[in-house]
N, C-alpha and C positions, 0 to 999 in steps of 0.2 A: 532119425535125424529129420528134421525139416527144415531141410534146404531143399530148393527146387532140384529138379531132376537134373539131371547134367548132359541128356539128348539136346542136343541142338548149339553148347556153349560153347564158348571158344575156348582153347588148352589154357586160357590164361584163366577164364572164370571159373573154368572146373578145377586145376591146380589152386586157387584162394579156397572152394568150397572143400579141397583135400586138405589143407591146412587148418581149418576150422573144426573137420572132423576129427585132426590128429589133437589138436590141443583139447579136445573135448574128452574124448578115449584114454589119453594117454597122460593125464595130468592128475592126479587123485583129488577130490571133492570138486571139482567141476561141475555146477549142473546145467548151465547154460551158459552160452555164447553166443551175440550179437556182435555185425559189423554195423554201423549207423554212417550214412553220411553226412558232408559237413551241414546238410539242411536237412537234416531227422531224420529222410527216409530208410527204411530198413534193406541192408544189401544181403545179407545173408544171415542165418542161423542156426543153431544146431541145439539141441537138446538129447542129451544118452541116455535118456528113459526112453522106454520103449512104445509106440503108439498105443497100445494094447492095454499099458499097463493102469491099473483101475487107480480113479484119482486120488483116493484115499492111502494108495500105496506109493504114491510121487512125494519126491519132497516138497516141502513148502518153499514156495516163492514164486516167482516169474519163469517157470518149468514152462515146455512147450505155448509160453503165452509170447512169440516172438515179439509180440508189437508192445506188449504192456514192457518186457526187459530195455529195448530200441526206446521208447518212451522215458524210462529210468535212465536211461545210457545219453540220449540227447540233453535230457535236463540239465545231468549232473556237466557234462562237457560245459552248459549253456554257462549253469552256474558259476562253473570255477573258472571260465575262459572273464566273465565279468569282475571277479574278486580278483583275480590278476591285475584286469587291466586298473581296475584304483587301486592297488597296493603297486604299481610301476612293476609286475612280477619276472612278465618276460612270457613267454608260451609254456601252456598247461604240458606237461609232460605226463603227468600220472595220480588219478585221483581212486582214494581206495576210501569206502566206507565201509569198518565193521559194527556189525548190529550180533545181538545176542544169537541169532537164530541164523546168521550169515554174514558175508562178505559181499560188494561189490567194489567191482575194479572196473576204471575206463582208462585206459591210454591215445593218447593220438596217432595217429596215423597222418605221414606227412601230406597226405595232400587234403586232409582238413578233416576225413572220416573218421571215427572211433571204434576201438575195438571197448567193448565190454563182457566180464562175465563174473557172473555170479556164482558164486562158489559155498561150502559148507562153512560153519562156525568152527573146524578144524583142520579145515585146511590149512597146508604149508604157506604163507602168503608169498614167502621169497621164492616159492617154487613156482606157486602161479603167475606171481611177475616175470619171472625170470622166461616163463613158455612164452607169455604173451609178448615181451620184450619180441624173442626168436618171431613170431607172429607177425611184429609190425615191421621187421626187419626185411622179413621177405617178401612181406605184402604192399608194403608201400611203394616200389616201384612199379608194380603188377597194377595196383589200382589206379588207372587212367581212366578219363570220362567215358571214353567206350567200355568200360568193361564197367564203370559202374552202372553208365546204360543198359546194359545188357544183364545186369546183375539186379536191377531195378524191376526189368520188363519181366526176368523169371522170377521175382518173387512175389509180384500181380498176378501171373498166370498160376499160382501153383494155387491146385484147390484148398 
């Protein structure tokens, strides 16, 4: 996983990063997961490949590349939050791109942050929404500006 360590965090940032690890684990074709805030910075992340493992044996995509997935996950928010507002749409709820080789998904999170993740070309899609729905459900009141404070500062400190 590369999420920062959880010495020092408050019960609130470490229960979000146990949420993160649970939708990773326990969702099948998951490969990664980004929370973005609502100005791009990266709050957390998780990747279920193992550090170790040789990059040739990872799958393709934005695997362990936290900042390039948070870069995909801000865009695509940036994007659809603009095609909204001239089509008169209303708030972005949920944007999913499939490509041959994968999936990505971003949903919002109410206090403006995005979850994202990128998942395999067979994945369940209704199954990944369906976690990541559970996700934003619990996360959303959990994520207040201190905790994303503090969720900011361990993802600078972590080497």
């Amino acid at each position: 996983m590369n999420a920062p360590s959880t010495y020092g965090l408050s019960t609130q940032a470490r229960n979000l990063q146990w949420l993160l690890t649970d939708l990773v684990e326990e969702v099948p074709g998951v490969n990664s997961v980004a929370v973005v805030s609502s100005d791009g910075l990266l709050l957390l992340s998780s990747d279920p490949v193992a550090p170790d493992t040789p990059a040739a044996a990872r799958p393709k995509g934005p695997r362990g590349a936290s900042a390039d997935l948070a870069t995909i996950v801000s865009g695509l928010g940036s994007l659809t939050t603009g095609a909204a507002a001239l089509m008169d749409g209303g708030p972005v709820k949920q944007t999913m791109v499939a490509m041959e080789h994968g999936s990505v998904f971003v949903m919002s999170i109410s206090d403006g942050s995005l979850l994202g993740v990128h998942a395999t070309p067979d994945c369940d899609m209704s199954v990944v929404a369906y976690h990541m729905a559970l996700f934003v459900g619990r996360a959303g009141h959990v994520l207040t500006p201190e905790v994303r404070s503090e969720l900011r500062q361990s993802m600078e400190n972590t080497p």
